[in-house]
Residue, then its C-alpha position, 0 to 999 in steps of 0.5 A: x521861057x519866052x518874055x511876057x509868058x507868065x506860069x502860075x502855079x495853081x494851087x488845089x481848091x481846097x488851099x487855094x480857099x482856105x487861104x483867104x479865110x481868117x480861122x478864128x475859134x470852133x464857134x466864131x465867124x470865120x470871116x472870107x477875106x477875098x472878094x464880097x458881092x454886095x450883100x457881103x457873100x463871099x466869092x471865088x472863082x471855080x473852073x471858070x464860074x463864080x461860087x458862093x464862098x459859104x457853098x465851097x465851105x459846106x461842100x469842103x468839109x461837109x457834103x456837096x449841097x446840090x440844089x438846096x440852099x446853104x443857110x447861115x445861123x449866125x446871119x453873117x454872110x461872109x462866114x464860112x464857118x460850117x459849124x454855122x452852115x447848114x442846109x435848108x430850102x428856100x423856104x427854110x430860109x425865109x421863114x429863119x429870116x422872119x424868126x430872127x427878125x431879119x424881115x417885117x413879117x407879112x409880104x408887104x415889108x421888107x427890110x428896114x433901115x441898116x438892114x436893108x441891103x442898100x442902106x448906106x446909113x446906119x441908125x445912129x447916123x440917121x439919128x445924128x442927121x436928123x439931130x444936125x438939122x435940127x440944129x441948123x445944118x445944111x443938108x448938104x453938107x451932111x450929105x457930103x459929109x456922110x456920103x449920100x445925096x441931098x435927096x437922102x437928107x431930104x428924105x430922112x427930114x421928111x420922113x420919107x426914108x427910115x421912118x422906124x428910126 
């Protein structure tokens, strides 16, 4: 073989996804190890295209999803357990979210607080923020220390950001 040529061996999908998945028991999360997207979904590269790690589970060991949408009833998104997948609409999906309480109901909300997708606070650290100005200490070292923007203490003091908390 000729210096700087590499041969991997490819293993078939199935091993290949099965080997980055922590298995735990028949009605636990089984938690995608590999790489996440930023709302937490699992992901794997296939013939070239990034997959949705929960789609290749349910299409494994189930059937071939199409065009529905496979939903999640444990709300975990880096499980891809299929005992915790199932197939819905859009639709199905949304109106899940509500009844879980995933999202304020009425087209006007949206999530709040740590279940934004983009919050990088939980409640209880938005609480000790708050609690910590309150006794005197800067909001730039809290801003450092919790690894946000002075604007994001700013906000919190002034009620302008998690306001349910």
């Amino acid at each position: 073989m000729p210096v700087g040529v590499y041969v991997r061996k490819v293993l078939p999908l199935y091993d290949r996804f099965w080997s980055k998945v922590k298995i735990g028991e028949v009605n636990d999360c089984w938690e995608w190890t590999a790489s996440k997207d930023r709302k937490g979904y699992g992901e794997l590269k296939v013939e070239g295209k990034t997959a949705k790690a929960h789609r290749i589970s349910f299409s494994l060991i189930l059937e071939d999803p199409k065009d529905k949408q496979v939903c999640h009833t444990c709300d975990n998104p880096s499980c891809v357990n299929p005992n915790h997948l199932f197939l819905g609409t859009n639709t199905d999906n949304q109106k899940d979210k509500v009844a879980k309480g995933r999202q304020a109901k009425g087209p006007e909300h949206g999530l709040r607080g740590e279940k934004h997708q983009n919050s990088k606070l939980t409640n209880q650290q938005v609480r000790e923020i708050r609690q910590k100005l309150l006794d005197g200490i800067s909001g730039a070292s809290l801003a450092k220390k919790y690894s946000v923007t002075k604007t994001t203490i700013s906000s919190i003091k002034n009620n302008k950001t998690y306001r349910n908390v």
